[in-house]
C-alpha positions in Angstrom: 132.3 258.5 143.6 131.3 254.9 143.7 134.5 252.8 143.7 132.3 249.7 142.9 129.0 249.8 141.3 127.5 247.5 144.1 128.7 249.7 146.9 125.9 251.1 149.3 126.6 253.0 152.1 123.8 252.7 155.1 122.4 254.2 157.7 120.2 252.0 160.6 119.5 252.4 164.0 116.4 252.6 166.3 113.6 255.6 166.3 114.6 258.9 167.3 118.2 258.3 167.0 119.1 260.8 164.1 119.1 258.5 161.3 117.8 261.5 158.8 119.8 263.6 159.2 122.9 261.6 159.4 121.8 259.9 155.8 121.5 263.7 154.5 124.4 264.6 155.3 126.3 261.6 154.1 124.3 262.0 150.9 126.2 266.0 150.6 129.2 264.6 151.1 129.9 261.4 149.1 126.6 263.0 145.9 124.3 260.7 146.8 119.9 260.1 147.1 118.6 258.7 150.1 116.3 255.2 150.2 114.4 254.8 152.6 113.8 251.9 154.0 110.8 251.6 156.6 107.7 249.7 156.3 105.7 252.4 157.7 107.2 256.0 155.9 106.2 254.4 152.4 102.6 255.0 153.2 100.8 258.4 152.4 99.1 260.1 154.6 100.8 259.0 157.5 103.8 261.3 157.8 103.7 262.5 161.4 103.1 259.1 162.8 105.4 257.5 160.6 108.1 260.8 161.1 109.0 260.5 157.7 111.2 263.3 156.6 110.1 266.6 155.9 110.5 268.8 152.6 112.5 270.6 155.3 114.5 268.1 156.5 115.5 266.6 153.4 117.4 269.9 152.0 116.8 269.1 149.0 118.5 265.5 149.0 116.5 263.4 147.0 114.3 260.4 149.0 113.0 257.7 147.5 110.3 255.0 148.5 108.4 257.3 151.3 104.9 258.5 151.2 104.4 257.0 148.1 101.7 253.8 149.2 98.2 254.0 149.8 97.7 252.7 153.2 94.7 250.8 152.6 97.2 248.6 150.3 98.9 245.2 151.6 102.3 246.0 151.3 105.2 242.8 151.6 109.2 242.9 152.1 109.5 241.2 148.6 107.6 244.4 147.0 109.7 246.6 149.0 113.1 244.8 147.3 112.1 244.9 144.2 111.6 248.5 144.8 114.6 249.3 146.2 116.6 247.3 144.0 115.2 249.4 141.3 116.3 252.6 142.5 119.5 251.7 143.8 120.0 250.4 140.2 118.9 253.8 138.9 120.9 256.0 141.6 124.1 253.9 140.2 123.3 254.4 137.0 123.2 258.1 137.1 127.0 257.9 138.9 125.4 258.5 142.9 125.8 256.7 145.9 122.5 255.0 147.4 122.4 255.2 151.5 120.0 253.0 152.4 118.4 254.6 156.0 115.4 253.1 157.9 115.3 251.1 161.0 112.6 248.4 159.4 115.3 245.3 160.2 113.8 242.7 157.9 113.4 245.0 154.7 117.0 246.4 155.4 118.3 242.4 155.7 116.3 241.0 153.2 117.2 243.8 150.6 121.2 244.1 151.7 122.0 240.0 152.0 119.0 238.8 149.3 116.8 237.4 151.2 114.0 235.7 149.1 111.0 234.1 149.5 109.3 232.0 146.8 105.7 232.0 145.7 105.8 228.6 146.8 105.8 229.9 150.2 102.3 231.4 150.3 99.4 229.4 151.1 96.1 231.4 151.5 93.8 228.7 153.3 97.0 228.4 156.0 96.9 232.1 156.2 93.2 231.9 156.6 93.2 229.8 159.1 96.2 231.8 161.4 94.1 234.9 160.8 90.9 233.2 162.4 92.7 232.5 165.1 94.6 235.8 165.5 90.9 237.6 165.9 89.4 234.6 168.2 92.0 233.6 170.6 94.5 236.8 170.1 98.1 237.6 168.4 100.0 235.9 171.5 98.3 232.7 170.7 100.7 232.5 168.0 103.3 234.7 168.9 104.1 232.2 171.2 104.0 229.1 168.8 106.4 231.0 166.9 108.3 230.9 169.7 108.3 227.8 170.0 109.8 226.9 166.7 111.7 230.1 165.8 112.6 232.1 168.8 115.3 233.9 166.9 112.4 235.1 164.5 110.0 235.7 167.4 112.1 237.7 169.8 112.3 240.3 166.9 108.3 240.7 166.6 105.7 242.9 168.7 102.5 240.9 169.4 100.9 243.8 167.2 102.5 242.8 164.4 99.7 239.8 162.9 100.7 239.7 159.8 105.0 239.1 160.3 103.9 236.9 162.7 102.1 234.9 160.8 103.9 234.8 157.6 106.4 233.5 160.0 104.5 230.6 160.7 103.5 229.9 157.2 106.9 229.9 156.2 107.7 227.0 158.7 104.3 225.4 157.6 105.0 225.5 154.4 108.6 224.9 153.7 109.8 223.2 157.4 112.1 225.7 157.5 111.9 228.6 159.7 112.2 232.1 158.9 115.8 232.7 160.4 117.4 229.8 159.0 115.8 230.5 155.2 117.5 234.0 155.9 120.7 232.1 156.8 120.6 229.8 154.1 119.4 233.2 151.6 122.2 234.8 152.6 124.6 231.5 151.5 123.2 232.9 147.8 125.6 235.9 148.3 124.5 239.8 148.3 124.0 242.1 145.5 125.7 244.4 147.4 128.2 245.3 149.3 127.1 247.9 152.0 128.9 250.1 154.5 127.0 250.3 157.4 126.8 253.1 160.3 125.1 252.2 163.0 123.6 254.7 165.7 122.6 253.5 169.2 123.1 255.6 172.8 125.7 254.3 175.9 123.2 256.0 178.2 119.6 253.8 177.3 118.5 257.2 179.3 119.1 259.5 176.6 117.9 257.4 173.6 114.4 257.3 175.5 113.8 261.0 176.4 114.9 261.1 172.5 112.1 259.2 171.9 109.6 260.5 174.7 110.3 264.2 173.2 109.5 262.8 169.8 106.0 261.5 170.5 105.6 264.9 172.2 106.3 266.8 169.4 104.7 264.4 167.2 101.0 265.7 169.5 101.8 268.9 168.5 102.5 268.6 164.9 98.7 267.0 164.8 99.0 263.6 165.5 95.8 263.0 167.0 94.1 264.3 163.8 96.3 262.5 161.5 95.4 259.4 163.6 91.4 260.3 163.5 91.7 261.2 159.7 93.1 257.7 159.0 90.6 255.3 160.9 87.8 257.3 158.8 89.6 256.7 155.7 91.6 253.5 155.7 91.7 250.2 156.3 94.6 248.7 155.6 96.0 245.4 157.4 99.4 246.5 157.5 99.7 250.3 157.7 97.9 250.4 160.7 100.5 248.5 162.4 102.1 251.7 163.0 103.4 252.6 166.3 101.0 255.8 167.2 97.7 255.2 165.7 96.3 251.9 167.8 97.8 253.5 170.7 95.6 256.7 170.0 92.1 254.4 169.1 91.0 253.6 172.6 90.9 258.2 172.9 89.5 258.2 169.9 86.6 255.7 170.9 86.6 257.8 173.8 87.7 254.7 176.2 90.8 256.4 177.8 92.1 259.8 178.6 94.9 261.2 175.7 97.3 261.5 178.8 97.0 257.6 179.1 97.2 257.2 175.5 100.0 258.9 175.1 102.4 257.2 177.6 101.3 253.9 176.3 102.8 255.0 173.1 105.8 256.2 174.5 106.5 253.0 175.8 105.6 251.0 172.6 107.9 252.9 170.8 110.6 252.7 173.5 110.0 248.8 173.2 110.3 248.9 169.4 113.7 251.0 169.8 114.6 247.6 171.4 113.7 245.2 169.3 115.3 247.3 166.3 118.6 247.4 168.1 118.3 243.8 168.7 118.3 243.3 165.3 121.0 245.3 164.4 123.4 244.7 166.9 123.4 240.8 165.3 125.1 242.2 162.4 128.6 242.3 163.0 129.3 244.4 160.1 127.3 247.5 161.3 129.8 249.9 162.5 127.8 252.0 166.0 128.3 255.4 166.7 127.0 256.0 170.1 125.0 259.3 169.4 125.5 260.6 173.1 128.8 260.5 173.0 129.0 263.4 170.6 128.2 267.4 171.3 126.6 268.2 168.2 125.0 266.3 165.1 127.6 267.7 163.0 130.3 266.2 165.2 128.8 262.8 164.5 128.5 263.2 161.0 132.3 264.0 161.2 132.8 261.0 162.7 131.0 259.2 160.5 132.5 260.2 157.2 136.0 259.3 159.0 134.6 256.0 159.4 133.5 255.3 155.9 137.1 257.1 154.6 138.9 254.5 156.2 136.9 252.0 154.9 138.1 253.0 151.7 134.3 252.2 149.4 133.9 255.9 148.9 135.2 259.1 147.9 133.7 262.4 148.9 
């Protein structure tokens, strides 16, 4: 039972690291519903590429904010939070804990420590403009201006991400204040909140990646390919199809590379994202990491985990 009504427990980490499972199980032992929070799982449609959790794998917790989005919508961080705060209101309400569980770094910061952006901070012709220039000169044109004035930001963002990067740059545009220090000065504003935090990363950077090279193996065989094919015939949304596993699939579906080349070209964007993601994490000092490979089963690192939230005395199973 909730000892405060702003508790949150949480559960972050990079791809492939046993983040589901861990957030069940948490949820069986201290009653509680899972949020998701990943930019890419609340899309429809997209479940294999996405991995968002199974009717299997969620024995029977309830999950909220996954597969819920139409992917040809435009989707922001500030939707997300209003979202989320909304069912973490509800989930208290009803006397369960939320654990928030996703990997997506800026929707789990700007959600946890209230980060907000104001209207004022939108300006369509800008955006217009850094668009244009996204499709004639290319995304590292302004990845690296953002560089330039926000490395903290920009060391966090793949060049396939357009749109964060240039909402990034409008922000700065617009306000002269870059995204990293409006999240510093947001966070002045105080949380909502007030989350425990597990953490899962991997001693061996080895294991994490065959983790993740097995995934994207399995992910072929659960239909990938046609899940990827199915959504370029349907969709056309700006921001779902930032997804890790469908622009690495396009050049076999245009019939421009081999699936074998295809395929290791997604393993290694999604071993890069597992680095950015821990990047991000590893900046909070109040994420408490469980090193995943130091454990023999998941159930011993659920064990561990539930010791560690005990003895932070928020919760009672």
């Amino acid at each position: 039972m909730l000892a405060e009504s702003e508790n949150v427990l949480a559960v972050v980490g990079p791809t492939a690291s046993g983040k589901t499972r861990l957030a069940v199980e948490l949820c069986k032992r201290f009653d509680g519903e899972v949020v998701s929070c990943d930019s890419m799982q609340i899309y429809n449609d997209m479940r294999i590429a996405t991995a968002a959790p199974t009717e299997e794998e969620m024995q029977g917790i309830k999950h909220h904010l996954i597969c819920f989005a139409d992917p040809s919508d435009e989707f922001s961080v500030k939707r997300y939070c209003e979202l989320a705060n909304n069912c973490i209101d509800d989930i208290i309400r009803r006397g369960k804990v939320p654990v928030i569980a996703g990997g997506t770094g800026l929707y789990f910061s700007s959600l946890i420590d209230n980060i907000q952006f104001s209207d004022e901070e939108t300006d369509g012709e800008y955006r217009r403009y850094l668009k244009q220039r996204a499709e004639n000169e290319g995304a590292q044109i302004l990845l690296d201006e953002l560089y330039e004035i926000d490395p903290e930001t920009a060391d966090t963002l793949h060049v396939n991400n357009v749109g964060r990067i240039i909402r990034a740059l409008e922000i700065y545009h617009n306000t002269g204040i870059t995204m990293s220090e409006n999240k510093r000065l947001s966070k002045l504003k105080g949380s909502i909140y007030n989350p425990f935090i597990i953490g899962l990363d991997a001693e061996n950077r080895d294991y994490l990646y065959n983790r993740i090279n097995a995934r994207v193996d399995r992910m072929v065989e659960d239909g990938l390919v046609e899940e990827a094919n199915n959504y370029y015939g349907k969709y056309s949304g700006k921001t779902s199809v930032q997804a890790i596993g469908y622009k690495e699939l396009k050049p076999y579906l245009d019939g421009t590379a081999s699936l074998e080349e295809c395929l290791e070209q997604l393993k290694l964007s999604t071993r890069r994202y597992a680095k950015r993601q821990l990047t991000w994490f590893r900046k909070d000092t109040r994420v408490h990491f469980l090193m995943i490979d130091k454990y023999k089963s998941p159930d011993s690192l659920t064990e561990a985990a539930v010791s560690l939230i005990k003895e932070g005395d928020m919760f009672e199973p």
